[in-house]
C-alpha positions in Angstrom: 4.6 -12.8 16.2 8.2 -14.0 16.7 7.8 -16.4 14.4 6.5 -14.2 11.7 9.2 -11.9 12.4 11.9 -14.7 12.2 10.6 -15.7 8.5 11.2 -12.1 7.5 14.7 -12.1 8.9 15.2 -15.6 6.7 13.7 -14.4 3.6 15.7 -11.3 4.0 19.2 -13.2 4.7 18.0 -15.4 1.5 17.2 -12.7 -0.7 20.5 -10.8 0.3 22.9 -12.4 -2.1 20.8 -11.5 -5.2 19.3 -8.2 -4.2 19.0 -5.8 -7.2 19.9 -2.0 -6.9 20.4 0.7 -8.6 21.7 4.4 -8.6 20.0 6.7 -5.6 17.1 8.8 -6.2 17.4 12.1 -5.9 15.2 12.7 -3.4 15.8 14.5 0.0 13.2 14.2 3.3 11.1 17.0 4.5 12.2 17.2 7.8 8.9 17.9 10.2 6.6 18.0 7.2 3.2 17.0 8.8 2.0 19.5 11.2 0.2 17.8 13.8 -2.5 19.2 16.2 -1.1 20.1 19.3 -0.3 17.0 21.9 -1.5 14.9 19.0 1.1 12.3 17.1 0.0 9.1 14.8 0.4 5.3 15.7 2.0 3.3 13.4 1.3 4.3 10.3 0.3 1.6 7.9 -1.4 3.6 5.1 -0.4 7.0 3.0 -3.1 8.0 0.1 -2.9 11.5 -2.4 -6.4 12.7 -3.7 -6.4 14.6 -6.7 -5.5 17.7 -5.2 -2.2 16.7 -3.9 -3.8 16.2 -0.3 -2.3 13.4 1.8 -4.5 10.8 3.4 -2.8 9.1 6.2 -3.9 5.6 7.9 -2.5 4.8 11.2 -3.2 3.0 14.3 -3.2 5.6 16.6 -6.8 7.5 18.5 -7.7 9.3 15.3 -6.8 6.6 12.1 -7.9 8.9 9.2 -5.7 12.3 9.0 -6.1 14.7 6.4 -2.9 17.0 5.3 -2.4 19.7 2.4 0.5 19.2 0.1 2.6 21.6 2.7 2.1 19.3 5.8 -1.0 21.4 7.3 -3.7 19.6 8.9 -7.0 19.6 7.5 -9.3 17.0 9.5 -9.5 13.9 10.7 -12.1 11.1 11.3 -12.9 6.9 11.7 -12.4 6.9 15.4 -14.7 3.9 16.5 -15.1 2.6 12.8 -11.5 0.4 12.3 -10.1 -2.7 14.6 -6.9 -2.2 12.5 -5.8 0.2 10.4 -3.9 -1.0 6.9 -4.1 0.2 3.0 -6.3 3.5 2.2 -6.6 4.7 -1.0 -8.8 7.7 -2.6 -11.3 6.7 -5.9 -12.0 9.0 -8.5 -14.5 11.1 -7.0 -12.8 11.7 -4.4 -13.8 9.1 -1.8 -12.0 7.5 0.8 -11.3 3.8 0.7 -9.9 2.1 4.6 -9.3 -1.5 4.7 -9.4 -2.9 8.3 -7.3 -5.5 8.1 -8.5 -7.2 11.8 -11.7 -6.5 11.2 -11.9 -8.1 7.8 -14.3 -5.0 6.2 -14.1 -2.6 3.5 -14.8 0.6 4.2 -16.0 3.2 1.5 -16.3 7.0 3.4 -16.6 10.5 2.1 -14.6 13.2 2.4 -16.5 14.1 5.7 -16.0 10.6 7.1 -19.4 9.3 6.3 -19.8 6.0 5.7 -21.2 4.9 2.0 -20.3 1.7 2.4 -19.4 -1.4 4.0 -17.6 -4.9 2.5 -17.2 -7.6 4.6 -18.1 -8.9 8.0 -16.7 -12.2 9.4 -13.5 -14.2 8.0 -14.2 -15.8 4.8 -12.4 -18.3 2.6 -10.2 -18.2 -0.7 -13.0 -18.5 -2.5 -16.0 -15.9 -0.6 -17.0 -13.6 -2.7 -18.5 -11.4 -0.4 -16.3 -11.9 2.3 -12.6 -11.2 3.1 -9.7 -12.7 5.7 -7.7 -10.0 6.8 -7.3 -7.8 3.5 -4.8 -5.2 2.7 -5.5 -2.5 0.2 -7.4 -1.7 -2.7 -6.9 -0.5 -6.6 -9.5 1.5 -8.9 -10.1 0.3 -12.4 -10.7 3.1 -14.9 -14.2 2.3 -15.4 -14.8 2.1 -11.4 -14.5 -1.2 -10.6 -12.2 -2.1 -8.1 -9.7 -5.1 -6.7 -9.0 -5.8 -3.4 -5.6 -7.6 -2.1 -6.6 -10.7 0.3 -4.0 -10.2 1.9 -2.6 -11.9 5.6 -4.7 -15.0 5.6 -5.9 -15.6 2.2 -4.3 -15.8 -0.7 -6.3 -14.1 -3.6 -7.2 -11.0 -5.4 -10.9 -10.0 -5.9 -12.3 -8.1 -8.4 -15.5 -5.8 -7.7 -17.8 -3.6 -9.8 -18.5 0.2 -9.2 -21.3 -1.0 -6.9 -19.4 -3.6 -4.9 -20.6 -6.1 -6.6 -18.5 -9.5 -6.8 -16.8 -10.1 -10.7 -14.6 -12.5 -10.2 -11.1 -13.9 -8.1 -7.6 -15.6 -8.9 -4.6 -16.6 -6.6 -4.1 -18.8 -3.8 -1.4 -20.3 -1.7 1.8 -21.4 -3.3 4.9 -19.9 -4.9 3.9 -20.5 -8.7 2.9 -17.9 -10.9 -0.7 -16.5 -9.8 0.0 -17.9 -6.7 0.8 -16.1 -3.3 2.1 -15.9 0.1 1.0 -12.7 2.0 -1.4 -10.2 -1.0 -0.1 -7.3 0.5 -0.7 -4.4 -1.7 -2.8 -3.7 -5.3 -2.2 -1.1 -7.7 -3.3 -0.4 -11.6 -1.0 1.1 -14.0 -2.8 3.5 -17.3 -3.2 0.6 -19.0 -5.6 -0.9 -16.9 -2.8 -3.7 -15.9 -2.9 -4.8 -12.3 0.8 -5.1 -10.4 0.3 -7.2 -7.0 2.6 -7.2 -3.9 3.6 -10.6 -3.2 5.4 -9.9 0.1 7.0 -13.2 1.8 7.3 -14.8 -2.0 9.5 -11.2 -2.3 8.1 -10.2 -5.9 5.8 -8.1 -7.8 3.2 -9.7 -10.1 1.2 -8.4 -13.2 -2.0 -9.3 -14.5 -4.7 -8.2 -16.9 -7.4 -6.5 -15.5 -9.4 -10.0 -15.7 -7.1 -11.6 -14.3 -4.6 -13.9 -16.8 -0.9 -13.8 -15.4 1.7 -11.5 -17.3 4.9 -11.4 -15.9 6.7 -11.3 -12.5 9.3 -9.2 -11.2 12.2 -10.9 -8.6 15.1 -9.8 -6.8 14.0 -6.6 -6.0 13.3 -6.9 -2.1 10.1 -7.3 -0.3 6.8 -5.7 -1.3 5.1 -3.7 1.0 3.4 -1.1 -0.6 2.9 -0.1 -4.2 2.1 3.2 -6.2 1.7 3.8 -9.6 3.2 7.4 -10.9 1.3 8.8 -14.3 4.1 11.3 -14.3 7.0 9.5 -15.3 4.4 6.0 -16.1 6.8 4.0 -13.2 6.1 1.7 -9.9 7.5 2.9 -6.5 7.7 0.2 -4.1 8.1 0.5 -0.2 10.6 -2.3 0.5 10.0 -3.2 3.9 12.5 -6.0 4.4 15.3 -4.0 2.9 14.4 -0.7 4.7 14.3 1.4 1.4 12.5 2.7 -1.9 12.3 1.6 -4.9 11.6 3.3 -8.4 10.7 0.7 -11.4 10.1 1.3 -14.6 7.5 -0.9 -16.3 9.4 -3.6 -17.3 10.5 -4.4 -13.8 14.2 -2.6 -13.9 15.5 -0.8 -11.2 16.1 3.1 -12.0 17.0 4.1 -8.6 17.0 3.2 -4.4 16.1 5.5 -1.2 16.8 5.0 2.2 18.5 2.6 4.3 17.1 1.2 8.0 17.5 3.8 10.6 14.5 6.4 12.5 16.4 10.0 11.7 14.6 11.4 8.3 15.4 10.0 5.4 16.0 6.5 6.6 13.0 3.5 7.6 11.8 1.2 10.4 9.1 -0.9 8.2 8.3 1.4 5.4 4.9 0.1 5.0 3.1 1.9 2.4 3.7 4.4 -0.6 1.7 7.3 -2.5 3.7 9.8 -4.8 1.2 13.0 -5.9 1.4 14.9 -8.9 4.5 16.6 -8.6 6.4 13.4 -7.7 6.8 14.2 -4.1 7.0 10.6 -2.2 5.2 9.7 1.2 6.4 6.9 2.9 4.2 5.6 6.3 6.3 3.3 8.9 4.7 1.6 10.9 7.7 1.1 13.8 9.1 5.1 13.3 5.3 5.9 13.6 5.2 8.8 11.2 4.7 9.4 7.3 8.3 11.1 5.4 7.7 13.5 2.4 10.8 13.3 -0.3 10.9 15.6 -2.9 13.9 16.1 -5.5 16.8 17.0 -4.6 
């Protein structure tokens, strides 16, 4: 762990001198915006979804790992305990399912709303090239037509592409700093076009594919990908910039159009901002995993 923490601290000293920004966003915090049960609080918080009705899905490491919100903070449900080693990415499909990746336990898990299990990907480490196997993964991304990819993610170096069914299509990536190549798949996300942005955290860049895979360009010198979300509002990337301590806003060829947030633990500043989902309006969650909590930011 220390020395996985000291390569951060190296990458970000490197990265310092040609560290792209931009103008703020106008976006201010929610102070206090989830309303917790009483005596209840989240563990580190490594995963923030929206479902289609502007609910918020939150992942965290704490006794319940699955927390449902409303758009106004109030608690709906939650569910998973006794079904995740280690909490990472969640994201919600198109009908409304709920996708947790358990990044120590190396499974994909597919619930519904209730917290039923429909599904489960994955059982013992695999290799770079398993197709029905994963080595700590991180999130997942839905494909238009269903099928989805999955970021793989700590210990390989790959994405994986999977029908509506779960069945295994096809993989790219592995370990290296060339284009398709990765260190550390952390996050997954598809744009309206059906083009596929990965989070390649320690190499500090975004990279975008075709939905079968052929490289199209690469993004650099814009911090540390954490967490990814795509915004059909406005049709632009927000990135949770875990290195730097702040949020980014990118349009779609990879420019800057504004930074949020600075490292600090009082609202409106981060301690790992770990993942990001923005909802309909263009409200933005951000989940920390050392300030243990998700932030809502909403314009200003």
């Amino acid at each position: 762990m220390k020395a996985f923490c000291l390569s951060l601290l190296v990458a970000a000293s490197l990265l310092s001198a040609e560290l792209k920004s931009g103008p703020p966003l106008p976006l201010k915090p929610v102070v206090n915006w989830a309303k917790l049960p009483k005596g209840w609080n989240f563990g580190e918080c490594s995963g923030v979804a929206v479902d289609k009705e502007d609910n918020v899905w939150v992942f965290n490491r704490g006794p319940h790992p699955v927390m449902q919100f409303d758009r106004d903070g109030i608690f709906l449900q939650s569910w998973g305990e006794g079904t995740i080693v280690s909490a990472h990415g969640i994201r919600i499909d198109a009908d409304g399912n709920v996708w947790g990746i358990d990044v120590k336990g190396h499974r994909i898990l597919k619930y519904d709303r209730a917290g039923r299990i429909l599904m489960v990907m994955g059982r013992s480490p695999g290799t770079n090239d398993s197709q029905r196997d994963f080595n700590e993964p991180t999130n997942i991304a839905f494909h238009s037509n269903g099928d989805f990819f999955i970021s793989d993610g700590y210990v390989n170096a790959r994405v994986i592409k999977f029908d509506h069914n779960g069945e295994y299509l096809t993989h790219w990536g592995h370990k290296g700093t060339g284009d398709s190549e990765f260190n550390l798949v952390h996050d997954v996300v598809l744009d309206r076009a059906n083009r596929v942005y990965v989070a390649d955290r320690l190499n500090e860049r975004i990279q975008i594919f075709d939905d079968k895979g052929k490289f199209l360009a690469k993004w650099t010198g814009i911090g540390a990908p954490w967490g990814l979300d795509y915004s059909p509002k406005d049709s632009t990337i927000y990135m949770a910039d875990g290195v730097n301590n702040r949020v980014i806003q990118l349009n779609l060829d990879g420019e800057i159009l504004g930074v949020l947030g600075s490292y600090g633990h009082v609202p409106g500043k981060f301690d790992y901002a770990h993942s990001i989902a923005v909802d309909s309006t263009g409200a933005v969650y951000v989940a920390e995993i050392r300030n243990w909590r998700v932030q809502k930011f909403v314009r200003r």
